[in-house]
N, C-alpha and C positions, 0 to 999 in steps of 0.2 A: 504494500500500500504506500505511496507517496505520499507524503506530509506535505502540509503547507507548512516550508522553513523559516515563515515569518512571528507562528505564533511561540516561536521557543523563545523567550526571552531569556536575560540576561538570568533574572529569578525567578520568574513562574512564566507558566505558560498561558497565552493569554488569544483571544481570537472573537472573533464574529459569529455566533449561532444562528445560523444549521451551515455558513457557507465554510467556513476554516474548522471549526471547533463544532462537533455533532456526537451522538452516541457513538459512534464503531470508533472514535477517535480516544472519548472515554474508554471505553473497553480496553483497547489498544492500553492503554495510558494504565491502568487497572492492571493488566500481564506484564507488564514491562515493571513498572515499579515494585506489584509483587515480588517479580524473579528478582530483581535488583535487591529487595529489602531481604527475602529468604538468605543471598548472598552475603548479606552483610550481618545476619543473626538475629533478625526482626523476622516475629513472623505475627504480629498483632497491629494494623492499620485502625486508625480511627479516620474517619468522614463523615464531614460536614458540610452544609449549603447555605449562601445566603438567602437573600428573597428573590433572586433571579426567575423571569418565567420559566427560564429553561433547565433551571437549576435539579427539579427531580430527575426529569428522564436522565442527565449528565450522570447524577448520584446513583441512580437505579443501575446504568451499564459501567458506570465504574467498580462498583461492589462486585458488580457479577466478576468483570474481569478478576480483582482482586484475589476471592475466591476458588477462581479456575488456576492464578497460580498458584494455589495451595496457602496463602495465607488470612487468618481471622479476622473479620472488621467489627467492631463497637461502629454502627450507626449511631450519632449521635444529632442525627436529623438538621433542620432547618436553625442553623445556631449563627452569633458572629464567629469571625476568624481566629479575634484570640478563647472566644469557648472551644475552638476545634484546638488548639494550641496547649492550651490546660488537659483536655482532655490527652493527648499525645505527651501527656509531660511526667506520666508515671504516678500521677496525685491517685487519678480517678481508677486503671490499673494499670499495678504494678510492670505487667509486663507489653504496656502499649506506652511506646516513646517513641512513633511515628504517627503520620496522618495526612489526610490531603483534604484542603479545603476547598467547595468548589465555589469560585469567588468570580467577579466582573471587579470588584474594588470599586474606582471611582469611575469605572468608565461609559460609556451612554450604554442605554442596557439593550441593546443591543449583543453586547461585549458578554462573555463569560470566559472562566477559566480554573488552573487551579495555581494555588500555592502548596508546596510540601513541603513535611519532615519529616527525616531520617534517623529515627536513633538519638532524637536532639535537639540532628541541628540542622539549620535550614539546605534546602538543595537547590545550588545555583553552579552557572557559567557552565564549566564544561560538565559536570552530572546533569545536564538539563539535556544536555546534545548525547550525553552517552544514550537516556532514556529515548530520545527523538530517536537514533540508531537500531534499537530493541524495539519501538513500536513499527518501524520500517520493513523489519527483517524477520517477523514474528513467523517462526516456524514450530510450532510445539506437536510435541506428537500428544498422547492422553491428555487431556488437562487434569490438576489435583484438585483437590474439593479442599476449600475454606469453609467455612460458617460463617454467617452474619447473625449478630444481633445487635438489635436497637437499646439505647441505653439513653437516659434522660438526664442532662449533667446541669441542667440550668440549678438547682438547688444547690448543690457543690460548690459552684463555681460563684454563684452570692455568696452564699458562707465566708467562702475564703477570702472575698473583698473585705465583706462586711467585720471578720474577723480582724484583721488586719489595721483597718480605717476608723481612723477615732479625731472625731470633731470636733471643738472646743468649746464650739456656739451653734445651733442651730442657722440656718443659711434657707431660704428662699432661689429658687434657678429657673430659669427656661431651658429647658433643653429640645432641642431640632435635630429628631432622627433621619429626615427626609424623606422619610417613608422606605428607609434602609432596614436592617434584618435588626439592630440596634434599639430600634424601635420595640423589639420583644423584652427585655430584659434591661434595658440602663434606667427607666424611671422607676420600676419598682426597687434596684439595686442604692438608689442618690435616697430614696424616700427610706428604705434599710437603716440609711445613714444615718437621719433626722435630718434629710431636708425636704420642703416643701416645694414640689414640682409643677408646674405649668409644661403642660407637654404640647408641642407639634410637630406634628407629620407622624406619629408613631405607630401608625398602620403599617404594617409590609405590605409594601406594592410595588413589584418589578416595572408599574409601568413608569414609577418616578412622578406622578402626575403633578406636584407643587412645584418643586424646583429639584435643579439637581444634586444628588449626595455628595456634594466634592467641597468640604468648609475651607479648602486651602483656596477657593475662589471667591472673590468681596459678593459676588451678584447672589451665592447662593447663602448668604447671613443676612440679606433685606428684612426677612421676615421674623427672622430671633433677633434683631433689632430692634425690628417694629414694635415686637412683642414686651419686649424690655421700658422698652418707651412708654408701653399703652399701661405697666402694670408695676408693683413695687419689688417685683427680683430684682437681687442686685446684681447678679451673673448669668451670663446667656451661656450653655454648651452646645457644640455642632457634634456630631457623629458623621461621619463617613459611613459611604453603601454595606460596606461590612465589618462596622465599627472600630477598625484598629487605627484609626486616627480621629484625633481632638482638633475642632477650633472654639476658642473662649473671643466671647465679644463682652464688653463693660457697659456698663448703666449707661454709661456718653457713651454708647456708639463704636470706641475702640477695638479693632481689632487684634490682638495679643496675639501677635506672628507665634509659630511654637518656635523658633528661636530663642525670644524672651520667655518663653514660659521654659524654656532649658536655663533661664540664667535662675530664674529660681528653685525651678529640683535641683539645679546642680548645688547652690547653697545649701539647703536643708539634707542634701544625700552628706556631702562634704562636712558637714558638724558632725556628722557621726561615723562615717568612711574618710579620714582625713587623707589626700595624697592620692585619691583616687583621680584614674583615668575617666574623664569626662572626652567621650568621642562625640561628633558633629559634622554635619555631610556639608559639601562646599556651596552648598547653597543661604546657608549661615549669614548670620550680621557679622561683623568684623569687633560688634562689640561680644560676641559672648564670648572668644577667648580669656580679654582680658580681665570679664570678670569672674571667670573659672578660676585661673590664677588667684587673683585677689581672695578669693575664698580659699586657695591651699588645693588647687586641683592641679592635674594637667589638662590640657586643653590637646585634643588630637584631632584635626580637620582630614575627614575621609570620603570618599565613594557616597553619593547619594543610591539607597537601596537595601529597603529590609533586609533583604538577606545576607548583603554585601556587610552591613554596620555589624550586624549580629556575630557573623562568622569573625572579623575583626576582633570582635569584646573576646570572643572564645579564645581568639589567638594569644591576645595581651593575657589572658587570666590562665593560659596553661603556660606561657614563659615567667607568671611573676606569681612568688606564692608567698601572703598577707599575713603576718605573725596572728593578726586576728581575725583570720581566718573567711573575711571578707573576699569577694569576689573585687579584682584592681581595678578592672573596667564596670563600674558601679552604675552607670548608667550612658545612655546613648539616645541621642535623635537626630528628628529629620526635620527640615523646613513644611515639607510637607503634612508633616502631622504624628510621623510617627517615634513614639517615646520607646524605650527601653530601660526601665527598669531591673536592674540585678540585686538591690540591694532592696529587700523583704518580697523580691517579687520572683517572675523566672527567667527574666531577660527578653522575655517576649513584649513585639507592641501589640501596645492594648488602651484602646482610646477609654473606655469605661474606668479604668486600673487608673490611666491618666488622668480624668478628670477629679478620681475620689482623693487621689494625691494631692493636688492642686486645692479642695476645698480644703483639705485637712492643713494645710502649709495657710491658706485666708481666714481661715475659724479665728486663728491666732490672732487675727486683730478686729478692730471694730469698724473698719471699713476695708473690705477686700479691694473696692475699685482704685485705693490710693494706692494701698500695694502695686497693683500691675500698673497703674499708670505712672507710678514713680520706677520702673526698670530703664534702666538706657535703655536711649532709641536713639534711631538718626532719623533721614528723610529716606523712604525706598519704597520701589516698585512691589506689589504683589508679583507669584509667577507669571511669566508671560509667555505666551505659547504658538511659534510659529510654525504654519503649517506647510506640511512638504510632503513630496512623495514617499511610497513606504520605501525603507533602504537608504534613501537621500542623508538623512539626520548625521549617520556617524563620518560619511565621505567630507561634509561641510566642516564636520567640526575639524578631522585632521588639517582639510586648507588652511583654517583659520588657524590652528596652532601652531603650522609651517609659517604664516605670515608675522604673526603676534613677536615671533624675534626681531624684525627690522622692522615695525609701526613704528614712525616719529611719533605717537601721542602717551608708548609705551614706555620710553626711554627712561625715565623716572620713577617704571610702578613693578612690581612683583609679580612675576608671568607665574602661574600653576597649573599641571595639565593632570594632574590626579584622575578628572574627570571633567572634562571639555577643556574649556578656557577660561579660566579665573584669574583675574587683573586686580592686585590689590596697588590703592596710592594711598597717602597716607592720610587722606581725607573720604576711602571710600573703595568701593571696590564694581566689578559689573562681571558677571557669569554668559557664557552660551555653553550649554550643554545637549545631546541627545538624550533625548528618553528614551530609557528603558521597555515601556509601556505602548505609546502609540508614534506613529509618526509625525512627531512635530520637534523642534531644538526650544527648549526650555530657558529662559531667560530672566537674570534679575538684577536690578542694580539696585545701588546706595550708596549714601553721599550723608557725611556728617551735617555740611549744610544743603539748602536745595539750590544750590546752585552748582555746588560739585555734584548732587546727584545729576542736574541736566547734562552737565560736560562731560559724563562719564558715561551716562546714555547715551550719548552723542556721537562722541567716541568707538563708543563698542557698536554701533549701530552703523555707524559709517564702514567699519572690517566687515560687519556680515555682508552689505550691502557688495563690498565687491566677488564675493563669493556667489550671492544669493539677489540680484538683483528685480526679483519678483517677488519681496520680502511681503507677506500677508499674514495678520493675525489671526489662528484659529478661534472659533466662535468666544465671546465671552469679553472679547477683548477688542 
């Protein structure tokens, strides 16, 4: 069977239902990872679905696959990503420490997919291609027989929040599931807590019909604004399609990039894990390093991509071992939305886990909106997202990082090619990177004042432009 070699990404695999991504593809995907997980001494998968329309039939012919390669699955039905994560994490059983979620994330639903784990720990780059390989070249003679059984981990997995999360003050929220799977489970879990919820959109509906689940875009927090506005919560939360990413907006209006909201886990992790490794993907403010530091961390700028940051934490924390016993890479995120947690938690993102973090760090005082509006900030762009052909994205960026050596507007600033091109001066910095995800180059700038932000969009804007001379914003922008 020929794959379409588009939906293997970098970390999960991702595609358009029924044309790229269909049942026989799941099946496929099911045999393959089985055989791969039997080889590797996993023989217990757990699987989960967001609220995608197309999300059962995917989960129905993936189990069966599973199954025919001989390994057990815990169905643990229609969940978010990090309840499928928990579940894979040995809490729920002991001998299930993989899983596969079957996720769209944020993308138009349309889109579905899956993310996996192995044993742990997440499967990306070239394990993604060995599986793409194995589902190509499936020749099995008998198939083996797995079991499936369905198991219900939503009570578990409150507990263990609720267990964990201790408020200081009762709190007031809005939270905006989007009508994402999120919507099952984070308002009874914040109300667990003692706080008082205002809920919208927390129906699951694959068709999206409000706005779309993606809180790392301003257009999709109109209405937890709104809602903030019209009532006396003092804090709004967003949820993503499949909950593993937070966006927080403030009583005014503000947007609390997860940047800043890493300047403060990283504080509060840092008083109790002193000298830990605080990681951050290059899409970052130029202020959270130095306020890692300031709190006694290190500050490690990495690879945008769940599975990319995660495998990183694992790396730092099997070369460095903690007299007390602590994990050194204590926490991780992404611009995008996604936290990690190491330290009381399992390293996994988990935008629910993130948000109850975050009250518990604002209970402490008697106005949470002064806290987040007292975090450094500069002047900067949301992401910005240009669109391009599929395949196009990564050709551009190498141009651009072949050019970015002899740009006269460069001469002065710090070239990083980690992941795309990230330009830091000392008043500011500006990103173009490929996604991961869909085809578009990913874009962000800032500027201490706004007037370095303009010169330095200017700047970065002018090198795309000779590469990319049909430069157009994908929707939203």
């Amino acid at each position: 069977m020929q794959l379409d070699a588009h939906i293997f990404k970098a970390y999960d695999i991702r595609g358009i239902t029924p044309i790229s991504l269909n049942p026989e593809v799941a099946r496929r995907l099911g045999l393959a990872f089985g055989a791969y997980a039997i080889k590797c001494g996993e023989r217990v998968v757990a699987v989960g679905r967001d609220g995608r329309l197309s999300g059962l039939a995917l989960a129905e012919a993936l189990i069966h696959g599973l199954c025919e390669a001989g390994v057990d699955v815990i169905d643990v039905g229609m969940v978010t990503t990090p309840m499928l994560y928990f579940a894979a994490s040995g809490d729920v059983d002991a001998k299930c420490k993989s899983g596969i979620q079957i996720t769209g994330s944020h993308n138009p639903r349309d889109y579905n997919g899956f993310k996996m784990v192995l044993g742990g720990r997440a499967i990306y780059g070239d394990e993604i291609q060995t599986l793409r390989r194995m589902m190509e070249d499936l020749d099995w003679g008998k198939p083996a027989t797995g079991y499936a059984r369905q198991t219900n981990i939503h009570e578990a997995y409150s507990q263990r929040i609720v267990g964990d999360i201790k408020l200081k003050r009762p709190m007031k929220i809005v939270i905006d599931s989007g009508n994402g799977i999120a919507g099952a489970s984070a308002p009874a879990i914040f109300r667990a807590l003692g706080c008082e919820v205002v809920e919208l959109f927390s129906e699951v509906d694959g068709n999206f019909p409000n706005h779309h689940p993606d809180p790392s875009k301003p257009e999709n927090l109109r209405d937890l604004m709104a809602a903030l506005k019209n009532s006396d919560a003092e804090l709004g939360l967003a949820f993503d399609g499949d909950g593993d990413r937070l966006g927080i907006v403030t009583k005014g209006g503000n947007n609390i990039y997860p940047d800043r909201q890493m300047m403060l886990f990283a504080q509060d992790v840092l008083g109790r894990v002193p000298g830990a490794t605080i990681l951050f993907d290059v899409k970052c403010s130029q202020r959270l390093a130095p306020t890692i530091e300031a709190a006694g961390g290190k500050a490690l700028m990495f690879k945008t991509g769940h599975s990319l940051i995660k495998a990183k934490m694992r790396e730092i924390d099997a070369a460095t071992e903690r007299p007390d016993g602590q994990a050194q890479a204590a926490l991780g995120g992404e611009m995008s939305g996604h936290i990690f947690f190491k330290e009381r938690w399992y390293g996994f993102d988990d935008g629910t886990y993130a948000g109850a973090r975050l009250l518990e760090i604002l209970s402490q005082s008697p106005d949470a909106n002064n806290v987040l509006d007292g975090l450094p900030t500069s002047f900067s762009t949301p992401e910005l997202n240009v669109a391009c052909n599929e395949g196009e994205p990564p050709k551009l960026v190498s141009q651009l990082q072949a050019l970015a050596k002899s740009y006269a507007p460069f001469k002065n600033a710090s070239i990083n090619t980690i992941d795309g091109l990230r330009v830091d001066w000392l008043d500011g910095f500006g990103l173009i990177r490929a996604s991961n995800t869909t085809p578009v180059l990913v874009l962000r700038f800032e500027g201490h004042t706004n007037a370095a932000l303009h010169r330095i969009e200017g700047d970065m804007m002018s090198l795309l432009k000779t590469v990319k001379t049909d430069v157009s914003f994908a929707a939203g922008h």
